[in-house]
KESELO-873876 format. One record per residue (C-alpha): z, x, y; residue in three letters. Coordinates in nm, 2 decimals. Layout:
SITE:Z:X:Y:ala
...
! end
This chain:
SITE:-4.57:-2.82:-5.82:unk
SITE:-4.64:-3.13:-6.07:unk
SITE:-4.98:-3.19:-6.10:unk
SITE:-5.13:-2.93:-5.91:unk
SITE:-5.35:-2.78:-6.20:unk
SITE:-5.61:-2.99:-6.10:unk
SITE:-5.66:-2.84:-5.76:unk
SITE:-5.66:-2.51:-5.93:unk
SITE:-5.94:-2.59:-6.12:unk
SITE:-6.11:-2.75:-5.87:unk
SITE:-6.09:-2.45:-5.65:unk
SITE:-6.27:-2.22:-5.88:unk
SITE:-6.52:-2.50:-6.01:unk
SITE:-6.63:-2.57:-5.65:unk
SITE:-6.65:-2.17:-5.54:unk
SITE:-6.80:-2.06:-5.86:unk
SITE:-7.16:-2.25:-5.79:unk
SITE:-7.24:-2.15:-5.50:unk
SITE:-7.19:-1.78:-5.56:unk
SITE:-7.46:-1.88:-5.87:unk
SITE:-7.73:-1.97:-5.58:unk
SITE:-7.61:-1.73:-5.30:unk
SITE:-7.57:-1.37:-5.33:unk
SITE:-7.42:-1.32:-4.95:unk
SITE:-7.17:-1.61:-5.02:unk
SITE:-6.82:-1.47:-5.11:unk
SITE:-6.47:-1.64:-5.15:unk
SITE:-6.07:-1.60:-5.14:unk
SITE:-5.81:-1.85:-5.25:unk
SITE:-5.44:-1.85:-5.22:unk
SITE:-5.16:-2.08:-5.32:unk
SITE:-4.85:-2.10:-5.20:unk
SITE:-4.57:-2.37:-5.26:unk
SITE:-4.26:-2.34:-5.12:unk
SITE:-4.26:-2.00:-4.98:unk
SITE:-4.43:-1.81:-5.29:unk
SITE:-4.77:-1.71:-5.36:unk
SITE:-4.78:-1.88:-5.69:unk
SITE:-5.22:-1.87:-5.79:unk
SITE:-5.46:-1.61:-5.59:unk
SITE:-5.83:-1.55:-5.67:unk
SITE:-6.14:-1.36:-5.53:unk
SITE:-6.50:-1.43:-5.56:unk
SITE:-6.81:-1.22:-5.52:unk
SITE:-6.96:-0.94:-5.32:unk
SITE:-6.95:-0.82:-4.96:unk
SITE:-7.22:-0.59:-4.82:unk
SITE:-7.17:-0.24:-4.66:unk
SITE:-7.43:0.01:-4.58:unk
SITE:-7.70:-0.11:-4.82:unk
SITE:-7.45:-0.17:-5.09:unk
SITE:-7.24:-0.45:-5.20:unk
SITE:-6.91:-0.38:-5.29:unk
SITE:-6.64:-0.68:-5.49:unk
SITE:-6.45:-0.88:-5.26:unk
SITE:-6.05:-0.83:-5.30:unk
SITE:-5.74:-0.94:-5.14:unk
SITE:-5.76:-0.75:-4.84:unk
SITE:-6.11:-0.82:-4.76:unk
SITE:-6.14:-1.01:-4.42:unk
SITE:-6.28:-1.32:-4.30:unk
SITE:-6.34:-1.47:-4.00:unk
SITE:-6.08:-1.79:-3.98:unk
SITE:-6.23:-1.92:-3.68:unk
SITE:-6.09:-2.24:-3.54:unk
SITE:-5.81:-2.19:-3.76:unk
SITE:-5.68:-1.93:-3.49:unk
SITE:-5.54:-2.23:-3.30:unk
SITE:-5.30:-2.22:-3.53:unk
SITE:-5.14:-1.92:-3.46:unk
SITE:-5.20:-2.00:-3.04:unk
SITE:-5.00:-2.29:-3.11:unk
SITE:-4.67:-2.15:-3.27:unk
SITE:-4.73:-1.83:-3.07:unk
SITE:-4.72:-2.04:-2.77:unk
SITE:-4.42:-2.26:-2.89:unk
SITE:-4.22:-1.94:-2.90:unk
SITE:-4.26:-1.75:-2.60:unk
SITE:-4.24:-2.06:-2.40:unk
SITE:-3.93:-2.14:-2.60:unk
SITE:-3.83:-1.77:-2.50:unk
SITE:-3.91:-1.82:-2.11:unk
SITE:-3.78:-2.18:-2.12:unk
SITE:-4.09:-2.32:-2.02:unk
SITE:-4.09:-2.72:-2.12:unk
SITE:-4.42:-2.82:-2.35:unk
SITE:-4.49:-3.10:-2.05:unk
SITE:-4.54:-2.86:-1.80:unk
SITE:-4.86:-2.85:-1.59:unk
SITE:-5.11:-2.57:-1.71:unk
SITE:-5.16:-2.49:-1.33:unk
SITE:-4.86:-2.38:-1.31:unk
SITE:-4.94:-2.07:-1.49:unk
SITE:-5.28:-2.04:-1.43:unk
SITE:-5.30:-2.12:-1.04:unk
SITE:-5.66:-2.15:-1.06:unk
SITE:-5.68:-2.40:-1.33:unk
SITE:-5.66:-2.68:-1.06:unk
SITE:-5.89:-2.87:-0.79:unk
SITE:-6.03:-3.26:-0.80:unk
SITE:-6.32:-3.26:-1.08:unk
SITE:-6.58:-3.55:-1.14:unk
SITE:-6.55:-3.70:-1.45:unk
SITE:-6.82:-3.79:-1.74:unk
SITE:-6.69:-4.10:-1.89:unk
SITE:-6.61:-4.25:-1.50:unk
SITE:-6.85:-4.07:-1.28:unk
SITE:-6.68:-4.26:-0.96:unk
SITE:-6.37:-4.12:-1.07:unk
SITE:-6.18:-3.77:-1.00:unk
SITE:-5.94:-3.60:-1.16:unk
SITE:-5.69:-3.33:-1.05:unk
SITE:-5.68:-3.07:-1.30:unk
SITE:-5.33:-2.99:-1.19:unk
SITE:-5.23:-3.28:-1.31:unk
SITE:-5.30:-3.19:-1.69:unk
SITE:-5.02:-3.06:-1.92:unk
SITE:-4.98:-2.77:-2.17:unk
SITE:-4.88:-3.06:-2.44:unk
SITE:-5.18:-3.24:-2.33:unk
SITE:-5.40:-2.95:-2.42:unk
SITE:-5.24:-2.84:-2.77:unk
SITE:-5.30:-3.23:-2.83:unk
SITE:-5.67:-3.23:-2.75:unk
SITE:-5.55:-3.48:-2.44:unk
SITE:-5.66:-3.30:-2.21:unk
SITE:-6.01:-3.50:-2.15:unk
SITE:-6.19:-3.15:-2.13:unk
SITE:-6.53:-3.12:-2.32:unk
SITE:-6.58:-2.96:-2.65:unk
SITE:-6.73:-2.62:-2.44:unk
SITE:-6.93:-2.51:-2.17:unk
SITE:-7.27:-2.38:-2.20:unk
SITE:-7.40:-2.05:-2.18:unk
SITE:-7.69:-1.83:-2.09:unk
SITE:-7.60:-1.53:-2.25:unk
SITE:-7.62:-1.36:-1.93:unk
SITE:-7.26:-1.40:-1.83:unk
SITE:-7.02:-1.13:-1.81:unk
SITE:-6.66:-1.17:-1.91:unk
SITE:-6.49:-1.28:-1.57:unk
SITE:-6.78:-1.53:-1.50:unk
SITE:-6.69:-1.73:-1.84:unk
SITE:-6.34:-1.76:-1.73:unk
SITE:-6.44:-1.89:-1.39:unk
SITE:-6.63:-2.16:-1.56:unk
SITE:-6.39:-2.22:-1.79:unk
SITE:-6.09:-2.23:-1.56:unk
SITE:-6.31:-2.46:-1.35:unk
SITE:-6.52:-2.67:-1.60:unk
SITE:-6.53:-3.11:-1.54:unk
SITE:-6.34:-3.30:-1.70:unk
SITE:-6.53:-3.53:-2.03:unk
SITE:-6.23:-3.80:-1.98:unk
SITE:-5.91:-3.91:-1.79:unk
SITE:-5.65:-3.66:-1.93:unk
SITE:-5.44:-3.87:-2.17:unk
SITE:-5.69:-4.15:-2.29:unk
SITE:-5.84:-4.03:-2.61:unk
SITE:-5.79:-3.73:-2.87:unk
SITE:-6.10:-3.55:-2.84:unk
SITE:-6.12:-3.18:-3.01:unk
SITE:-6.15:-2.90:-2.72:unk
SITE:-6.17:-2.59:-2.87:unk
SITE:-6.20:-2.48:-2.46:unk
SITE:-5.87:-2.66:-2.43:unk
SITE:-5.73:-2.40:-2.68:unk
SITE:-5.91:-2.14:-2.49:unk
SITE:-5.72:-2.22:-2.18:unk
SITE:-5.38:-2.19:-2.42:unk
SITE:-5.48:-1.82:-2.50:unk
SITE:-5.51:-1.80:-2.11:unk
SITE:-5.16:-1.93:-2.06:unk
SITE:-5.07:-1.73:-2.34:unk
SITE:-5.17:-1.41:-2.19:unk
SITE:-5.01:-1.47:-1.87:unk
SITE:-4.66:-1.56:-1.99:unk
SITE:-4.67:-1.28:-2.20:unk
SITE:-4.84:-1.05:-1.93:unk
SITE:-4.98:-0.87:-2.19:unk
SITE:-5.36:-0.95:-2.43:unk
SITE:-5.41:-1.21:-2.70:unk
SITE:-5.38:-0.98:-2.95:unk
SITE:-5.01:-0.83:-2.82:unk
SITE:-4.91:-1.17:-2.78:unk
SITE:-4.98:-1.30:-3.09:unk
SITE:-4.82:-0.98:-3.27:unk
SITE:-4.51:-1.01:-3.06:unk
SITE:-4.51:-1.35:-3.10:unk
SITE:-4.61:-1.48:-3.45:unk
SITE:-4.81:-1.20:-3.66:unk
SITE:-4.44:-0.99:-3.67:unk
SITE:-4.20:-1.32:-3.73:unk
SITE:-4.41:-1.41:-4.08:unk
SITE:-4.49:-1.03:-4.19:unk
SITE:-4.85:-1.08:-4.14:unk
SITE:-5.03:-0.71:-4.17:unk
SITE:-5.38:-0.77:-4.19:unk
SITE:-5.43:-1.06:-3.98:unk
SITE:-5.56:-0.99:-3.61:unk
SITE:-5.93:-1.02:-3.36:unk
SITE:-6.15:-0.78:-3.41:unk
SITE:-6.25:-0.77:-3.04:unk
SITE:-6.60:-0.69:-2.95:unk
SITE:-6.62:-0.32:-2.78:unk
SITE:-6.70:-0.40:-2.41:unk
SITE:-7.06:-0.33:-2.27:unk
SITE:-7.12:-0.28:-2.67:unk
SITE:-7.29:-0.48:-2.96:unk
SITE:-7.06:-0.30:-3.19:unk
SITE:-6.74:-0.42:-3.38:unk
SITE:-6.43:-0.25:-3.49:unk
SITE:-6.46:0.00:-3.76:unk
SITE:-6.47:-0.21:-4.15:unk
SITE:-6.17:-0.12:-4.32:unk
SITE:-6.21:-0.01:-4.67:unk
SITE:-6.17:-0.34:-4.83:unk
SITE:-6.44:-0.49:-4.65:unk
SITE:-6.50:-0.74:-4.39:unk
SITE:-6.69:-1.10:-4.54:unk
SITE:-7.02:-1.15:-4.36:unk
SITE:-7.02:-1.47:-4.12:unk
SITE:-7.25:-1.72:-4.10:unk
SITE:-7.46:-1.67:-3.71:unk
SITE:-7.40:-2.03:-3.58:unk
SITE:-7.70:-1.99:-3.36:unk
SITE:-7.96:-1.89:-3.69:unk
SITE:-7.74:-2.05:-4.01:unk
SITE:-7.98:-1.86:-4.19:unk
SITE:-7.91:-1.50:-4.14:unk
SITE:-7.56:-1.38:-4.22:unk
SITE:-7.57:-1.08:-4.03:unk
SITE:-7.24:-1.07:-3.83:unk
SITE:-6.98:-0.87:-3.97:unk
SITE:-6.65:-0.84:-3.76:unk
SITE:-6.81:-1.00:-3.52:unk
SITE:-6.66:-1.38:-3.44:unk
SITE:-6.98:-1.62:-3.50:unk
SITE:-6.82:-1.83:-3.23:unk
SITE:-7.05:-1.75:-2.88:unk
SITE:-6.82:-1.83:-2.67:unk
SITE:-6.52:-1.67:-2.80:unk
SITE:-6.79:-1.38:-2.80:unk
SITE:-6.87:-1.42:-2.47:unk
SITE:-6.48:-1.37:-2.43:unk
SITE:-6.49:-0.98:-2.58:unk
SITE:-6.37:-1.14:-2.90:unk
SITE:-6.06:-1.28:-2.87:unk
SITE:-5.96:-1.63:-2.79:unk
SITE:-5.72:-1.91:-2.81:unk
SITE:-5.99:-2.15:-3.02:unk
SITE:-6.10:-1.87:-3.24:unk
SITE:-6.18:-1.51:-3.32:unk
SITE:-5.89:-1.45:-3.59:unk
SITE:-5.97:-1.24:-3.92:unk
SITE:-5.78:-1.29:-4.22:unk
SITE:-5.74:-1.31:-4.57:unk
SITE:-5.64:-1.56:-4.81:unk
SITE:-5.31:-1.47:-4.85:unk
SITE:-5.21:-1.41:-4.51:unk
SITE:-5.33:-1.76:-4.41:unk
SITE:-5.17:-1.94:-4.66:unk
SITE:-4.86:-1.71:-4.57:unk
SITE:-4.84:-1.84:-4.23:unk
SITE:-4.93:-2.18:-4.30:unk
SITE:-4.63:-2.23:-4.53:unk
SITE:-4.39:-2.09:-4.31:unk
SITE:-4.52:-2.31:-4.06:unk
SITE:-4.47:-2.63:-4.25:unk
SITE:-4.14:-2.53:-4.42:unk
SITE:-4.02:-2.49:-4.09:unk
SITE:-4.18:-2.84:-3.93:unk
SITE:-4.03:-3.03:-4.26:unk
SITE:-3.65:-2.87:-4.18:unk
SITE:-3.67:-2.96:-3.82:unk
SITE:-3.63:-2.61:-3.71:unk
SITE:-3.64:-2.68:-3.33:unk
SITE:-3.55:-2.88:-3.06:unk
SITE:-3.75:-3.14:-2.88:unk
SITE:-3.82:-2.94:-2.60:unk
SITE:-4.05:-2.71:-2.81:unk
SITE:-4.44:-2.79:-2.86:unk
SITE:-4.38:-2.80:-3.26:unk
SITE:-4.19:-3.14:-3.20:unk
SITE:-4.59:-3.27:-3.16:unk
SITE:-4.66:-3.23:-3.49:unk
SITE:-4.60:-3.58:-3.69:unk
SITE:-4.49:-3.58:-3.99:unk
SITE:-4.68:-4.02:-4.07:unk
SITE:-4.77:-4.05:-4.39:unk
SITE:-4.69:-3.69:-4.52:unk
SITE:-4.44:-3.73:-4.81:unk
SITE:-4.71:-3.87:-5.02:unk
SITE:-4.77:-3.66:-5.29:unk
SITE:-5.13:-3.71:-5.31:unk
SITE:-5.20:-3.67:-4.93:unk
SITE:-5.33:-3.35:-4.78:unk
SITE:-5.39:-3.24:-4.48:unk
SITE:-5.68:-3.01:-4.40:unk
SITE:-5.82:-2.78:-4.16:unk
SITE:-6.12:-2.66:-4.09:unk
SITE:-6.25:-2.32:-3.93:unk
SITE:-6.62:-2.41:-3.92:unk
SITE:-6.71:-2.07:-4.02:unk
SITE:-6.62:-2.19:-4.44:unk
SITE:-6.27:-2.17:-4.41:unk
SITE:-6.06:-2.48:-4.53:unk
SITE:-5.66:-2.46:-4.51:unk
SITE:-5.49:-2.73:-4.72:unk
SITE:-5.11:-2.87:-4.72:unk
SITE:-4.90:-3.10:-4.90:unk
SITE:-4.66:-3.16:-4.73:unk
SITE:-4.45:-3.34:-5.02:unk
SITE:-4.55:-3.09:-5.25:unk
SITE:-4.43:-2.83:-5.02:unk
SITE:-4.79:-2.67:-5.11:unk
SITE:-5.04:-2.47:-4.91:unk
SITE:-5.39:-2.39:-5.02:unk
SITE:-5.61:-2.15:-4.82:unk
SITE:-5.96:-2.12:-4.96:unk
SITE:-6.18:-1.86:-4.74:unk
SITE:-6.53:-1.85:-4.75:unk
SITE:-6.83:-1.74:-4.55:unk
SITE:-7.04:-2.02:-4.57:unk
SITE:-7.02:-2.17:-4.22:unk
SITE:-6.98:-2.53:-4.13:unk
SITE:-7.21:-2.69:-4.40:unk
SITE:-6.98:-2.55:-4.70:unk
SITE:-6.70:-2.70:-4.54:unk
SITE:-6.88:-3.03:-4.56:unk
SITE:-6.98:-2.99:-4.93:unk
SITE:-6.63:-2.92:-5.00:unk
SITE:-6.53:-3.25:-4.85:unk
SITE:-6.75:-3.47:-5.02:unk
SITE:-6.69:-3.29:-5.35:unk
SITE:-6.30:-3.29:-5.32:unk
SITE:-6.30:-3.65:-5.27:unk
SITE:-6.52:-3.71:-5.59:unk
SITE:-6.38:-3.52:-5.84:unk
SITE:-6.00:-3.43:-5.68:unk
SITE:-5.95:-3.79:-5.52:unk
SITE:-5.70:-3.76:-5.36:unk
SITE:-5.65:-3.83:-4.98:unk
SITE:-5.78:-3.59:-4.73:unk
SITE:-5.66:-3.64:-4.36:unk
SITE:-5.88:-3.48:-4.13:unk
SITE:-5.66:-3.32:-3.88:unk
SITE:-5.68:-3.36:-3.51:unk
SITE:-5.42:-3.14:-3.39:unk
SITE:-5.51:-2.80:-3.36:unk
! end
């Protein structure tokens, strides 16, 4: 792991800090190179009937759009199972995923949403927008309808836009090739492969403002997105429309911890870098451009505070999970590239 000390003590300069100005802000951080946990450490305090109690590693946090991960390789494997190809159409799964839609970028035009792929959606092809809006009235079947039936933001196939409703579609097809919930699915699927135990949604209880019972080692408060100023949801994804879903999602809704994240995303990428399946699968649209750089990472946010990080020369993986919403994983940007300075790709897939 030559030269990684650097990003060791960057880790723990950058957490440190903030945990100096912000009693509420807590923080895990895992290493892994090369399928061992090599460096793990756990910062400040998460609260619990009006006391505050030290963060471990078993405390949760909410990975948010970092659960597209786990759609995306739970995906790859049952449709691997069912020998479904990665081009087929996402109608042919979910029947009412279809139906000529107007389309933003060409209003003249029309596009047949039977006409977009599964591969186009794990790619952020799709042309679909980023969401749909909400009034907070809607129950759970009424946000599928206007998912399943939402206008297209582009002609599938034209630009790489991000669709985190893209990925929500995914968990749909997930769920229906499974014919069984999200959660199952990804158990049966992923969570069991890599020997994740602590990793799963923590599902809103129907006609209920209440979340699962906190386990003992606590649950990291997320930041609201709608009020970034109160960090009152615990257990309870900060994403409303994976919310609006009961909780569970293909964009987001995950909890984890450090360990299990960086867990997973090694095994991921030590798979990817052996070739480990055939071109039929979705995994073969992952490139590998640019990767055996040493001092090129790739990163991923959650935009709840959680940053993944892999080198894929190094054969490294970094999970740093934090509560700190979408503006600490900005700050960590902008101070990685002035003190670590070393190349940070952005990631699009996923």
């Amino acid at each position: 792991m030559c030269g990684f000390g650097a990003e060791i003590d960057f880790f723990t300069d950058w957490i440190n800090p903030h945990i100096a100005v912000d009693d509420s802000f807590c923080a895990q951080f895992c290493i892994y190179h090369d399928g061992e946990p090599v460096r793990e450490e756990v910062f400040g305090f998460y609260p619990f009937e009006n006391d505050r109690y030290p963060v471990n590693d078993l405390t949760l946090f909410d990975i948010g759009a970092m659960t597209r991960c786990f759609t995306f390789y739970a995906l790859n494997n049952l449709m691997k199972k069912l020998a479904v190809p990665v081009e087929s159409a996402a109608q042919a799964v979910l029947p009412s995923f279809a139906g000529q839609r107007p389309v933003h970028d060409a209003p003249s035009s029309r596009v047949n949403a039977a006409c977009v792929t599964i591969a186009q959606l794990l790619r952020h092809t799709s042309g679909l927008p980023a969401s749909i809006r909400l009034d907070g009235s809607e129950d759970r079947e009424t946000i599928i309808q206007k998912i399943l039936t939402v206008p297209f933001e582009s002609k599938p196939n034209t630009v790489i836009r991000k669709s985190p409703l893209g990925y929500t579609i995914l968990g749909f097809i997930l769920e229906a090739l499974a014919k069984s919930d999200l959660n199952s699915a990804f158990a049966e699927f992923m969570l069991e492969e890599i020997g994740l135990r602590e990793t799963g949604f923590r599902p809103v209880m129907r006609g209920s403002a209440a979340a699962l019972p906190i386990p003992k080692e606590g649950i990291a408060p997320t930041v609201d997105r709608e009020d970034a100023g109160k960090k009152t949801r615990i257990g309870i994804t900060a994403d409303p429309l994976c919310y609006g879903l009961g909780g569970e999602s293909g964009a987001e809704g995950l909890f984890s911890t450090a360990r299990e994240t960086a867990r997973s995303a090694d095994f991921l990428m030590r798979k990817i870098l052996k070739r480990e399946f055939s071109d039929k699968e979705a995994l073969k649209l992952i490139r590998l451009e640019r990767k055996n750089n040493p001092a090129f990472w790739s990163v991923y946010f959650s935009q709840t505070g959680c940053i993944l990080l892999i080198n894929w020369a190094e054969k490294t993986v970094a999970a740093i999970l934090t509560n700190g919403g979408e503006k600490i994983e900005n700050d960590f940007i902008d101070a990685w590239r002035g003190q670590v300075g070393k190349d940070l790709d952005l990631n699009t897939l996923y």
